[in-house]
MARDO-372463 format. One record per atom (N, C-alpha, C): z negated, x negated, y; residue in three letters. Coordinates in steps of 0.02 Angstrom, whole numbers, plus 50000, padded with zeros to 5 digits. Atoms other than C-alpha are relative to their C-alpha. Layout:
ZXYALA/...
This chain:
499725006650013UNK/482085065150390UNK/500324999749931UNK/499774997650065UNK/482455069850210UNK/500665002550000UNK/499314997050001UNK/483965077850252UNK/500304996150028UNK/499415004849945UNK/484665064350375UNK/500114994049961UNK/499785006250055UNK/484535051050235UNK/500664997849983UNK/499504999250053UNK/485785055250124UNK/500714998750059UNK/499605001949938UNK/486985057450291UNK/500034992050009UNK/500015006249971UNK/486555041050369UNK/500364994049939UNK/499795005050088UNK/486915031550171UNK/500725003249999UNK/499444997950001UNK/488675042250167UNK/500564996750063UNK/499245003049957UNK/489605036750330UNK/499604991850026UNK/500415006249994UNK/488415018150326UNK/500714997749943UNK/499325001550065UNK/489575016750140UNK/500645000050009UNK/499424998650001UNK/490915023550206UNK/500334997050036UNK/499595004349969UNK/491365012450357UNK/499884993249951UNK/499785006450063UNK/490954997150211UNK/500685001949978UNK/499294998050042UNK/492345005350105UNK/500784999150050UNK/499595000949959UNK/493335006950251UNK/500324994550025UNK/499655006849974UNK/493284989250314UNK/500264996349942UNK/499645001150035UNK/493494984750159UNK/501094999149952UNK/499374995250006UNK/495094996450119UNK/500424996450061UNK/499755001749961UNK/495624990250297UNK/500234991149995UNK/499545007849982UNK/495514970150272UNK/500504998649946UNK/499375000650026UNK/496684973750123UNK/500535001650014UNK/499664995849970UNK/497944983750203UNK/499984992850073UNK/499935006049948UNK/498374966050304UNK/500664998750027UNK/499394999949963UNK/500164972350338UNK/499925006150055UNK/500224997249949UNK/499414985850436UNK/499704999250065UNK/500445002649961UNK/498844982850614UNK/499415006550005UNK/500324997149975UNK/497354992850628UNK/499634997050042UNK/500565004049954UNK/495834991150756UNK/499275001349969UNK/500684998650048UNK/494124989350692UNK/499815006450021UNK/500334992649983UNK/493675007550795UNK/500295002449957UNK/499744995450026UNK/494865016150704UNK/499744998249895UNK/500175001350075UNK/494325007650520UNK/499125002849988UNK/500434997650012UNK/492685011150573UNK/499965009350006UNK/499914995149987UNK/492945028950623UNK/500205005649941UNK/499764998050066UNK/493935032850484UNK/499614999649940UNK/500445001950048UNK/492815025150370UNK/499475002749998UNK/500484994849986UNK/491235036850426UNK/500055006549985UNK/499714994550027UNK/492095050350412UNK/500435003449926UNK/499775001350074UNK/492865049450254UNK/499374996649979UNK/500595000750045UNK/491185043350182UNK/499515005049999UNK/500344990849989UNK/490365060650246UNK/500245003049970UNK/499424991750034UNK/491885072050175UNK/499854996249926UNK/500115003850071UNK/491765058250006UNK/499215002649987UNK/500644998550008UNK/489785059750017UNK/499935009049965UNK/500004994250014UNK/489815080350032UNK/500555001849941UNK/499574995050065UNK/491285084749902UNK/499534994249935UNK/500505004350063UNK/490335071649769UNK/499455004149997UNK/500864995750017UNK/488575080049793UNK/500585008349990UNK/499894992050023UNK/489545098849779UNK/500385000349948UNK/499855001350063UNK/490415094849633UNK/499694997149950UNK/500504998850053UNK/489125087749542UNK/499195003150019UNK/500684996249996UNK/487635096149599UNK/499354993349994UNK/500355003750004UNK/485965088549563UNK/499804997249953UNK/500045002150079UNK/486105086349385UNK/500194992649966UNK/499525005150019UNK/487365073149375UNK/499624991950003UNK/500085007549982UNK/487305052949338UNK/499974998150084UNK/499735003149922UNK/487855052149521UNK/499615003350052UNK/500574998849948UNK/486555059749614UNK/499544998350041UNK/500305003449941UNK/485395055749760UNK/500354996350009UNK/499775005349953UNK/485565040149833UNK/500744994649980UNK/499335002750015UNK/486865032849713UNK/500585005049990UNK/499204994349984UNK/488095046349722UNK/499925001850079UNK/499705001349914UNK/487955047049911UNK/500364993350003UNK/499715004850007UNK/488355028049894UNK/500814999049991UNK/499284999150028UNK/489855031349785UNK/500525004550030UNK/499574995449959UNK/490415046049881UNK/500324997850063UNK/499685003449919UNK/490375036550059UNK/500434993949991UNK/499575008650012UNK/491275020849988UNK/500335001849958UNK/499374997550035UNK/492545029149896UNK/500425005850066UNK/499924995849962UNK/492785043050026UNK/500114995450057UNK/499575003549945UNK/492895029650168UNK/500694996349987UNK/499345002349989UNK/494145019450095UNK/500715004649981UNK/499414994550034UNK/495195034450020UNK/500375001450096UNK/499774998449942UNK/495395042450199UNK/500324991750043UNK/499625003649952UNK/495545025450285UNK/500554995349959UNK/499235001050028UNK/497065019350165UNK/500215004550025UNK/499724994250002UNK/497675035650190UNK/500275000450111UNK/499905003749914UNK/497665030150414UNK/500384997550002UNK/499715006450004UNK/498245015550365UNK/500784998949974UNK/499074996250023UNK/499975023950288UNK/500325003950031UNK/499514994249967UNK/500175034650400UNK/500264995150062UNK/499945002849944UNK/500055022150542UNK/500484992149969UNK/499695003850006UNK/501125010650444UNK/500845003649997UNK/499364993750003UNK/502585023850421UNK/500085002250074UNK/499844998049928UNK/502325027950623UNK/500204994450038UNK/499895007749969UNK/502485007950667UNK/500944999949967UNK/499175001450043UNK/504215011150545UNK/500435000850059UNK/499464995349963UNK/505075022250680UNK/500284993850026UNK/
């Protein structure tokens, strides 16, 4: 269970960040699956490169650097949706 924590707190942050990231992005149509989707996933990839770049040493470790990682990492990737799918609505 120790190991599934840190997971579960990374893409939990990361669809926050996401919906977040998403109800600004209010010229974009997204759908909440895809903000959430995005936002999970990008708070996992945010979660994991944060903990392997600072290790266990750092201010940002355990539970508040998973935090920071999944809610920076969700809304990074889901802006990053949210431009692409505004540039594909261009055509």
């Amino acid at each position: 269970m120790e190991a599934l924590l840190p997971i579960i707190i990374q893409v939990v942050t990361g669809v926050i960040g996401g919906q977040a990231i998403g109800a600004a992005l209010k010229q974009v149509d997204m759908s909440q699956v895809i903000k959430i989707i995005s936002g999970g996933v990008g708070g996992l990839g945010g979660g994991l490169l944060l903990g392997g770049m600072g290790g266990d040493a750092g201010a940002l470790s355990g539970i508040l650097g998973d935090v920071v990682g999944g809610g920076a990492g969700g809304a990074v990737l889901t802006g990053i949706v949210g431009m692409i799918m505004k540039q594909m609505g261009n055509r």
